[in-house]
N, C-alpha and C positions, 0 to 999 in steps of 0.2 A: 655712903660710899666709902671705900678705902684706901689705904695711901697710895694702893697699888692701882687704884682706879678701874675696881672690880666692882660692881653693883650687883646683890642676890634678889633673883624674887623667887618664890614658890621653892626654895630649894637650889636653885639652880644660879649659876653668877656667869654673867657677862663683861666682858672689858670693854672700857668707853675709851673715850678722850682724855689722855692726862691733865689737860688744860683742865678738865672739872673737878680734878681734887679737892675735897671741902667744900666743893658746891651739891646745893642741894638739887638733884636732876626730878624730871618725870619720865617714866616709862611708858612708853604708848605699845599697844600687843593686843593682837587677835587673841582668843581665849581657846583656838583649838590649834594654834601655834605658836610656841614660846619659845621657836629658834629666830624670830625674828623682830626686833623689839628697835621701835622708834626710841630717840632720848632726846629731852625738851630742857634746858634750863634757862630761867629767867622768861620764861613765855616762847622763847625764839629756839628751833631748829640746832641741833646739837650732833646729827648725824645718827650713825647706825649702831648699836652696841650689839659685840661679836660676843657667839655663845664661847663660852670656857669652860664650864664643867656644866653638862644638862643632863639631870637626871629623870627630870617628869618634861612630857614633850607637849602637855595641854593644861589649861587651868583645872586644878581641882574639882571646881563645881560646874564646869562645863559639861553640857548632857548634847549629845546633835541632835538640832531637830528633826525626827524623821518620823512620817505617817505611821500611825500604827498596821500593819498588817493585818490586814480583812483573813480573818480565816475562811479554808478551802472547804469546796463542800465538800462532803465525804461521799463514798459512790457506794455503800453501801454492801460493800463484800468485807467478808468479816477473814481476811487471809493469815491469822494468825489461832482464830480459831478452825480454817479450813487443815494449819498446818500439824492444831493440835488432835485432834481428829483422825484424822492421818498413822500418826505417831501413835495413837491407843489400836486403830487396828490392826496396826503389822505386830505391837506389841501384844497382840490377844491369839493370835498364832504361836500354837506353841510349838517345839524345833523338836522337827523331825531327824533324831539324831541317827536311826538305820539307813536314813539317806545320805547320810556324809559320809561313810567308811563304806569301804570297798564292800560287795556279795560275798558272804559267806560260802565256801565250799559247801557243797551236797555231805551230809553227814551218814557213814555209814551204819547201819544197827549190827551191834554184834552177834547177835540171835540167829541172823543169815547168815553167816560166816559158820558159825559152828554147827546149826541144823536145828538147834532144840526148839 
């Protein structure tokens, strides 16, 4: 502990009691929360030490325990091959590019015009 009655664990320091100065404390703390941290010295009840600078909010090798996830079944439609499919046949259309621009006027033969 320090003189300022700051205690670090994991990185992080909490302020105690100044009465515990040079005394050696325990820290009692759940492992998925380290804003809240019992203090013990001498065997007997010491109060609450307040967070001061908290950087990590849970113990390092703390894991939660939680059930692994049963995977889903799968339904058996394959929709990213339905999308790729898809995609090759509008691309096998080639572009009808006399249908994008306007009808050409009627063109006339010179030949009629002059008689020959």
């Amino acid at each position: 502990m320090s003189k300022t009655a700051l205690v670090s664990l994991h990185g992080n320091r909490y302020q105690v009691d100044p009465l515990l100065v040079g005394q050696r404390v325990e820290l009692v703390f759940g492992p998925f929360d380290l804003s809240f941290l019992r203090v013990s010295a001498n065997g007997q009840d010491a109060g609450t030490a307040l967070p001061f600078q908290v950087s990590r909010h849970s113990h390092p090798k703390a894991r939660p325990e939680t059930p692994a996830e049963e995977p889903r079944p799968t339904t058996g439609i394959d929709y990213l091959g339905l999308i790729d499919t898809a995609h090759k046949a509008e691309l096998a259309d080639k572009v009808n590019y006399a249908a994008l621009g306007e009808p050409m006027p009627p063109t006339v033969d010179l030949t009629d015009l002059t008689g020959e």
